[in-house]
N, C-alpha and C positions, 0 to 999 in steps of 0.2 A: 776512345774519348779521353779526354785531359783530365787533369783533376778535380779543375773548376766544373766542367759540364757534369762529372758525377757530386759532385755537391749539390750543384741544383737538381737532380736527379732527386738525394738523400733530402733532398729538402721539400721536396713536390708531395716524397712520401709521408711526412712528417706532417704535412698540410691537410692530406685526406685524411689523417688518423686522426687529426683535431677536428677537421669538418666530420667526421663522422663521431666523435666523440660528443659533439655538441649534438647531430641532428639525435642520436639516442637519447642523450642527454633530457632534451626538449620532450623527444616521446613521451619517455619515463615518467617526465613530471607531472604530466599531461594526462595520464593516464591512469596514476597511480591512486589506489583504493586508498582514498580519506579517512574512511571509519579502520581501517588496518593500522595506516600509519597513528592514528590518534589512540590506540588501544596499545602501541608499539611505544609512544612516546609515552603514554601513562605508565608502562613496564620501566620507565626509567634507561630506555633506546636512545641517545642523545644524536646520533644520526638521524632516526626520525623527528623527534623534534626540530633538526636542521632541515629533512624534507618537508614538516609541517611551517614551516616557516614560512621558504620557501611557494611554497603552494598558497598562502596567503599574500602572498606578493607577485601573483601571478602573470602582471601585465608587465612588473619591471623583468620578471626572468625572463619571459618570452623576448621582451629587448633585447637583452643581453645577450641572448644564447642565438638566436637571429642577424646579429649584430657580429658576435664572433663568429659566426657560422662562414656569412658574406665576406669577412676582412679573411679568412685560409682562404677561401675558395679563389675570391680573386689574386689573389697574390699566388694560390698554388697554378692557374689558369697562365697571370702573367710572366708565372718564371717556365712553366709549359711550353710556350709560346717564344721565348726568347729559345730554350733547349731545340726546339726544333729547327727555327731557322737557321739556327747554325749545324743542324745536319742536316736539312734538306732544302734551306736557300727561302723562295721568298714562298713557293707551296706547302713551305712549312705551316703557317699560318692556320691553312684546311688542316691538315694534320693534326695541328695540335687542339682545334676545336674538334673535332670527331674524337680523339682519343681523349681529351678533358671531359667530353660531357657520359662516353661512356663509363671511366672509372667513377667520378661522380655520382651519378644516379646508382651505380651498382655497389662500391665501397663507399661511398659517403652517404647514402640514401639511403635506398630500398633493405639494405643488409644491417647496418646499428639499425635502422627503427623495427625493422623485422623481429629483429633479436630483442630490445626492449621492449618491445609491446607483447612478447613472448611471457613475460618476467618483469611487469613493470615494477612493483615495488622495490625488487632484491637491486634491479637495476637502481632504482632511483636513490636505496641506500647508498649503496657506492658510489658515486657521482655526485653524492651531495656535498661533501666539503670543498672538492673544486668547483662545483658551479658555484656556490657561496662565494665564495672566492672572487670567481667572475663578475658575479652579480654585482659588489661592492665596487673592484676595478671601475665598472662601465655602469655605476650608479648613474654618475652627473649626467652623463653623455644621453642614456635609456629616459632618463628624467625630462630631456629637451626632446626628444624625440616624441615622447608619448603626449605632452604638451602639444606639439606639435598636430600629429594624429588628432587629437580630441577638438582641437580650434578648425581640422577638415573638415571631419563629421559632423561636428557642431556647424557649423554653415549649410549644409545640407541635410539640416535635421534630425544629426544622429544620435542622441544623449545614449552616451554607454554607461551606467550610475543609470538607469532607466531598465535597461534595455539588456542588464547583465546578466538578468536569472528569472526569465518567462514565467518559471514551473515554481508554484510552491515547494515547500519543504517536502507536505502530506506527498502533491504528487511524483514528486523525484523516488521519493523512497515508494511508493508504488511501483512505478515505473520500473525501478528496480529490482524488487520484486519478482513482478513479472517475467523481466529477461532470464532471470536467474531459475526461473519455474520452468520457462520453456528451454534455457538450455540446460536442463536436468537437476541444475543445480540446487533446487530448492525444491522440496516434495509438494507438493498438492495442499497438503492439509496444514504445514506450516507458512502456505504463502496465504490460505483462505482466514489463517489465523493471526498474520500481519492485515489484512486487508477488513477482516471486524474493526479489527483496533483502529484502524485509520478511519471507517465510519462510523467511528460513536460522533464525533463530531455533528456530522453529517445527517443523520437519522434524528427521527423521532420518536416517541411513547408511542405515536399513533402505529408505527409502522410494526411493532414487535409484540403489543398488550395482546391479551386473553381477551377478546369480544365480548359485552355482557352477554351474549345470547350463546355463548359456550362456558359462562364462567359458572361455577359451581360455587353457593350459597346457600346458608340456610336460614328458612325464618324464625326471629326470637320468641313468634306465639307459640310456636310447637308444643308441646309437650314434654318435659326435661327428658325422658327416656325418649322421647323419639329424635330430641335433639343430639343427643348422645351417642344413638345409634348411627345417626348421617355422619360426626363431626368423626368417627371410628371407621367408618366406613369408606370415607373419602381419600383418593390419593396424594391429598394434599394436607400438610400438616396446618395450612393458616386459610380461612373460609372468611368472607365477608358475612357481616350478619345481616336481616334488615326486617323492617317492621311497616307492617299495614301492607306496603307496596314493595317492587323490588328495587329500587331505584332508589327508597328511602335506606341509605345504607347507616347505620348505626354504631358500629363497630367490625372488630376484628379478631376472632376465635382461633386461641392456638390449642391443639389438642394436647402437649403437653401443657399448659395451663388448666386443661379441661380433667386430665387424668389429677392433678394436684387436686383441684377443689373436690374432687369426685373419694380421692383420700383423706381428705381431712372433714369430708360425711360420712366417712364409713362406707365409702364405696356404691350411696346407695344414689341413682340416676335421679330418684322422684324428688330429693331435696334440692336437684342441681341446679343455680342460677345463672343462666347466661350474660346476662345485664351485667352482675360484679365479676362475673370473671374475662370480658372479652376487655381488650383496648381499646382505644379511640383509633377512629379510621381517619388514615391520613390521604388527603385528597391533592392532585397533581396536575394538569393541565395536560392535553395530549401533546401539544406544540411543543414540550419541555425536551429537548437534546439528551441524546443516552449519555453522553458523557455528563453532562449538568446530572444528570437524574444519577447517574452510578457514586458522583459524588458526593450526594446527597442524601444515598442511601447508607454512603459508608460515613458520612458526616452524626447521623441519626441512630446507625447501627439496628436500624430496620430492614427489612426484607421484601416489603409487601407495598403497594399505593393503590387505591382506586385512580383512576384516568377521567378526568371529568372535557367537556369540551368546554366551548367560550359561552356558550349559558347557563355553567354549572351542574347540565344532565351527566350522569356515569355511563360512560363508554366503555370501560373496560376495567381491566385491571393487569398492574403490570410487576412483576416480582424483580429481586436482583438476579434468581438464576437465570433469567426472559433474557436478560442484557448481554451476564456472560457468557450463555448460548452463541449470542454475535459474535462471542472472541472464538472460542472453544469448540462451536457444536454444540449438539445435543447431548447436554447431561442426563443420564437416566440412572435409575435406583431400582430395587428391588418392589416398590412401590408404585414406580410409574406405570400406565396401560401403555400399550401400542398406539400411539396415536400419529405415526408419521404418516399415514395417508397417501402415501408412495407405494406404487409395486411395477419393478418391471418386470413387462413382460416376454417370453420365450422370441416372439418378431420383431425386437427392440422397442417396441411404441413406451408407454409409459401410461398407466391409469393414477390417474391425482382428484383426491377429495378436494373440491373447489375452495373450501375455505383453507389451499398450505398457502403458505407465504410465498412468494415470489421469491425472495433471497435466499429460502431453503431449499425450491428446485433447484436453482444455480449454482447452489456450493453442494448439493447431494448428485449433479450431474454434468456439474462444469458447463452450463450453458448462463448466454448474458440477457435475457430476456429481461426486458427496462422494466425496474419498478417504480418511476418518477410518478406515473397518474393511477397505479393502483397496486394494493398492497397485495392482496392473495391473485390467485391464478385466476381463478372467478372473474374476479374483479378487470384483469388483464383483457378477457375477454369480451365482455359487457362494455368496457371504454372502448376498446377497437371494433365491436361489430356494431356501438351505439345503438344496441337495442337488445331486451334480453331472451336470450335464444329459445329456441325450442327443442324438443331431445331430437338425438339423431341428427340436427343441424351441424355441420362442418365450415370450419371459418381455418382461409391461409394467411399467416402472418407472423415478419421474425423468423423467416427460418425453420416454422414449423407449423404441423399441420393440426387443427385442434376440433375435435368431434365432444360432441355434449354427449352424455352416455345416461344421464337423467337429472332429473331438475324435481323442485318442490314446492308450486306456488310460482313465487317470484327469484327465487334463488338455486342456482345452480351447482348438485351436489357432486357430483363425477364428472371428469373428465378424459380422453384420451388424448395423449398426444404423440405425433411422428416425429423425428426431425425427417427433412427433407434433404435429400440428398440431390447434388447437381450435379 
């Protein structure tokens, strides 16, 4: 060959190296881990801060780098084309498109993006000052372009400023999550405890409170030693008080308030007044949002609320550690009884006291059983069979199989369940 035909040779080469430095390019940016790069540019990384830029400008990069990408390719294509026919005449032409589109897809494609999406960040570090570069070059040009694009769409109903970002914040970072859980990345129990967090929003008082008809109280008629003994007795440091009925709630007994006034009598129970020594009970709506309520509590620097509904009856009652259970799991103390109501068994089934939560089997078994129409398991049950069962009754649904194991009255204390296998 002459001198000229190896220049456009050295030149063709020179072309895929650019179109292949763009299409990685483009990957990279595309790709690359936003909360990395933004914790990289807090370090004081001024390359990131040029990827973070970047990546804020995302529709003029992609111009740009698309734009560069098309002006090598054609021009490595057209000097291609010209190198062939002048060794092979006018069937150069086939030649030169068969041999263009395989180096193409395989050095200018499939090989940088392979490689960048291998390594997006480290890539998208190095690459950043020249695509900056770029960017600025092929500003004006990417500017009419994208104008352009938006006046199509736009006739055909496409608002993109609409239509950019489907997924909330909450859900992206779920989502994320997620991915990261199933492909190992993330353990179990720190994705269960991004996923609290993301449903304080979400949730309600009702869904998490102590039920009155589990909640542990005591009456102010009692007798000072016998109130004594309950408020000592109880695994709970803070009691609701209440007088005549139990619904009539009064106040709020902390047992170390109980032990003060109990010292400064001399110790002796029959002088002890519950009246002056408890607090005022603070009352809360069940509708009230965990995150409203945990703000609330930390606003207050209380710990404890009765849960009233929309006609002022008490429903329940709900504490701060009920909430950060949501985030953490179950906090337990030296104090606490066994009350997880969970046992599996040796044939995989699982026996569940009907009043657990629904969101406590899920996160104790990683199963997604919907708790939208009811909060404990019970409950789950009774909505989907629409009528309240009878023992030994079996109902299929979700994915699993649920046998009643005994009941009491109208309420349904045990449960068994399978999952089902296909």
């Amino acid at each position: 060959m002459t001198l000229s035909l190896w220049l456009i040779l050295v030149a063709i080469i020179f072309l895929i190296g650019l179109s292949a430095f763009f299409s990685g390019s483009e990957t990279a940016l595309t790709a690359v881990s936003r909360a990395r790069i933004h914790s990289m540019e807090k370090a004081g990384d001024k390359r990131a801060g040029l990827v973070a830029y970047l990546i804020s400008i995302q529709e003029r990069l992609i111009g740009a780098l698309l734009l560069s990408n098309n002006l090598v390719n054609i021009l490595a294509s057209a000097l291609a084309t010209s190198l062939f026919i002048t060794l092979f005449g006018d069937v150069g032409v086939a030649v030169a498109t068969v041999v263009m589109t395989v180096i193409v897809v395989i050095f200018a494609e499939v090989l940088p993006k392979s490689w960048a999406i291998s390594n997006p960040d480290r890539f998208a570090l190095f690459v950043a000052p020249v695509v900056s570069f770029i960017v600025r070059v092929f500003g004006p040009v990417t500017a009419v372009i994208s104008r352009i694009v938006r006046r199509i769409l736009g006739s055909v109903g496409i608002d993109l400023d609409e239509n950019s970002s489907p997924l909330s914040a909450h859900e992206e970072l779920r989502g994320t999550v997620d991915v990261l859980h199933r492909d190992g990345a993330v353990v179990k129990d720190d994705r269960d405890r991004v996923g609290g967090v993301l449903d304080l929003q979400t949730l309600e008082i009702s869904d998490v409170m102590v039920h009155r008809t589990s909640m542990t109280s005591v009456n102010a008629d009692e007798k000072p030693e016998t109130l004594v003994e309950q408020v000592l007795a109880a695994p709970h440091t803070r009691m609701p008080v209440w007088e005549k009925d139990t619904d009539n709630i009064i106040g709020i007994i902390h047992a170390k308030d109980l032990l003060r006034a109990l010292a400064a009598n001399g110790y002796n129970a029959n002088k002890f007044d519950i009246r002056a020594t408890m607090i005022p009970a603070w009352f809360v709506p069940e509708s009230t949002s965990l995150k409203d309520q945990l703000n609330a509590f930390l606003r207050r620097q209380a710990h404890i609320a009765l849960v009233v509904d929309e006609y002022g009856e008490v429903e329940g009652i709900v504490t701060l550690e009920d909430i950060l259970e949501e985030i953490v799991g179950d906090i337990a103390d030296e104090h606490d009884e066994d009350i997880s109501g969970l046992q599996v068994q040796v044939d995989g089934s699982v026996v569940a006291d009907g009043t657990l939560p629904i969101r406590d089997i899920n996160r104790a078994l990683d199963w997604e059983l919907p708790d939208d129409e009811a909060t404990t398991i019970a409950g789950l049950v009774i909505h989907e069979a629409q009528m309240i069962p009878e023992e030994k009754q079996t109902f299929t649904f979700h994915g699993k199989r649920f046998v009643v194991l005994s009941r009491e009255k109208n309420r349904i204390k045990q449960l068994r369940i399978r999952s089902l296998r296909g």
